[in-house]
C-alpha positions in Angstrom: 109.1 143.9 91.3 108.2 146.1 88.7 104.8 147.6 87.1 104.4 147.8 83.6 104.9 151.7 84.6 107.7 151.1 86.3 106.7 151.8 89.6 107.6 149.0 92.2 105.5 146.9 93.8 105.0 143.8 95.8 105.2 140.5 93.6 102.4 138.3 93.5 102.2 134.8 92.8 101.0 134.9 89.2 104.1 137.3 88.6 106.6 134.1 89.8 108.7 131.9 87.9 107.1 128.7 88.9 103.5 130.5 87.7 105.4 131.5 84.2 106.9 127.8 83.7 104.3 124.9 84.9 101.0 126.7 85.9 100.3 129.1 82.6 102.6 127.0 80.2 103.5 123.4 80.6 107.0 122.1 79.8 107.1 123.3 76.3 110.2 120.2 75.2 111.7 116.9 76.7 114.3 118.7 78.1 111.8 120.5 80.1 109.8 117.8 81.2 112.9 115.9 82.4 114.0 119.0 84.3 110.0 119.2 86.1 110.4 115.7 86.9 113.8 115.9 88.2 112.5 119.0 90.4 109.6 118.1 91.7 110.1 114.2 91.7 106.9 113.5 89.9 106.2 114.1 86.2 104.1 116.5 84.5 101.4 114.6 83.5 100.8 113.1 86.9 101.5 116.5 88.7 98.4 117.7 86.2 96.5 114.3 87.5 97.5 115.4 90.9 96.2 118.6 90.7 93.0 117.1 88.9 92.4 115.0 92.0 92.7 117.3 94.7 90.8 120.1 93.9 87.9 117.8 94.0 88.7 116.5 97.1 86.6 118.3 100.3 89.5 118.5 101.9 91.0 121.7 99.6 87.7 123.2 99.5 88.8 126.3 100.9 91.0 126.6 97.7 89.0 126.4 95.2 86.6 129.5 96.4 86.7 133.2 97.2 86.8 134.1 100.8 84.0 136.0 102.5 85.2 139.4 101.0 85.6 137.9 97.5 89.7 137.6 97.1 90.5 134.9 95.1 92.0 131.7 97.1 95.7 130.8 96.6 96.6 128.9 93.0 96.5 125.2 93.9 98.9 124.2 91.4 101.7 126.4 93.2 100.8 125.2 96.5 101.5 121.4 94.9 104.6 122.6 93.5 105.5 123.5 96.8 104.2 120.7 98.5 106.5 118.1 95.6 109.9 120.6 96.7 108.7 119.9 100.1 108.7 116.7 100.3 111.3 116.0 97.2 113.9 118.3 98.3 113.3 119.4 101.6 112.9 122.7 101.1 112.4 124.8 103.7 108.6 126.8 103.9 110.6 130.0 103.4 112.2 128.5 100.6 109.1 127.8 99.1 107.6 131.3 100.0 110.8 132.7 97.5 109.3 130.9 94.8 105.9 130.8 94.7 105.3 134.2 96.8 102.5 132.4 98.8 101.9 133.3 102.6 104.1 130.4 104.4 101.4 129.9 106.9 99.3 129.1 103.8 101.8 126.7 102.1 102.1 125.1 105.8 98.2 124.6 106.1 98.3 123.4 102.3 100.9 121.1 103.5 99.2 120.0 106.0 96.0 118.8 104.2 98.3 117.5 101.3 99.7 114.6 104.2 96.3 114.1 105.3 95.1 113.5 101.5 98.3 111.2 101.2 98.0 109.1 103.9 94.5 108.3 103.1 93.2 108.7 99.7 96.9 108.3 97.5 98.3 105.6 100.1 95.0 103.3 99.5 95.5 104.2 95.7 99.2 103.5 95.4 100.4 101.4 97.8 98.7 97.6 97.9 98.4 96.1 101.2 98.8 92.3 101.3 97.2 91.7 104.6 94.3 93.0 102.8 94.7 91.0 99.6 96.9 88.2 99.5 96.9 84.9 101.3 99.6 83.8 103.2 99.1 80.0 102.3 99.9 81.1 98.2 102.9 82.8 99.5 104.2 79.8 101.3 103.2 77.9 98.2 105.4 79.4 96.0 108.8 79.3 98.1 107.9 75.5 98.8 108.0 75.4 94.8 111.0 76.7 95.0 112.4 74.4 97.8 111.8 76.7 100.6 109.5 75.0 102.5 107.9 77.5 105.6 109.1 79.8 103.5 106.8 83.1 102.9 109.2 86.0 102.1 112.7 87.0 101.3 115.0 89.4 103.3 117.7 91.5 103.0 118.8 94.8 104.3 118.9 97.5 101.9 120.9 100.9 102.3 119.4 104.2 101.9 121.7 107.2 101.6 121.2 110.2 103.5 122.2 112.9 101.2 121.1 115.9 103.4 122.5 114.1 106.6 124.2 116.6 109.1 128.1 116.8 109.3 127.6 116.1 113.3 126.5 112.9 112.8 127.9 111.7 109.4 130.2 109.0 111.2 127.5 107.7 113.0 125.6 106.9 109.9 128.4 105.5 107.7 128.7 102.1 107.2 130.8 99.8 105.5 129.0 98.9 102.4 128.5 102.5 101.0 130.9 105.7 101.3 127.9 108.4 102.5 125.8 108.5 105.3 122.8 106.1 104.7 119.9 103.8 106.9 120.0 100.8 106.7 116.3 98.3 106.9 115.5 94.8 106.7 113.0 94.4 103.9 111.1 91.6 103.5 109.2 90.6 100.0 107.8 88.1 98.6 107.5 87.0 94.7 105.0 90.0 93.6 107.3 92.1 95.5 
């Protein structure tokens, strides 16, 4: 890019669109919101909660100090926004590199702890485990109110469509209750689904 001289130089992170729209400013209207929620498949509140979390988490220490020779560490907020297009979008680590002009073997170690964070800190946040919880016996109750006696769960396959699926092996993964390419998985739940 350009200096303020005019003279080129390298871009940096804080010189990137993503830095411009969601890390100095936040979505300045509804429209914009919308928009960061469509793009990054959470919205901006909870990407700010996010981002609140994790950098007191241990495991992003090494982002939220100077190395040994005093450089400042990468901007967490841009490796999260990377991390949601990651995971929303399945964008590429290159793809990523484009926008938030951070080394791709730092968005991949970013990455990296981000799943590690996810499978242990948000999935015991966010995702309720009944084995844990809930008694089987008051599950079976309720379907025999019903008139379901034995009863603990209801079933059903639910479709899933691949929108990203390969043209090689669209055919394999068409069915015939939905037009695109989709997985199909029995899903059981029960009344507090």
């Amino acid at each position: 890019m350009r200096d303020t001289n005019g003279s080129l130089r390298e871009i940096r992170p804080e010189d990137t669109l993503w830095y411009m729209l969601y890390v100095r400013n936040s979505p300045l209207n509804e429209r914009m919101s919308q928009q960061f929620c469509y793009r990054f498949r959470i919205p901006y509140e909870s990407f700010l909660s996010l981002y609140d979390d994790i950098t007191n988490h241990p495991c992003f220490a090494q982002w939220s100090r100077s190395d040994a020779v005093g450089d400042k560490p990468a901007n967490i907020k841009l490796l999260l926004l990377g991390c949601m297009r990651y995971i929303g979008r399945a964008w590429t680590f290159d793809d990523i590199y484009e926008a938030n002009s951070i080394s791709i073997s730092t968005n991949r170690h970013f990455m990296m702890c981000f799943m590690e964070y996810g499978s242990s800190v948000l999935y015991k946040k966010w995702v309720i485990d009944t084995t844990l919880n809930r008694d089987i016996e008051v599950q079976e109750s309720l379907f025999r109110n019903a008139g379901f006696n034995g009863c603990i769960g209801s079933s059903d396959g639910t479709h899933i469509p691949m929108l990203k699926c390969a043209q090689w092996a669209c055919n394999n993964h068409k069915g015939f209750k939905l037009n695109v390419p989709a997985r199909t998985y029995n899903v059981t739940v029960d009344h507090s689904r």
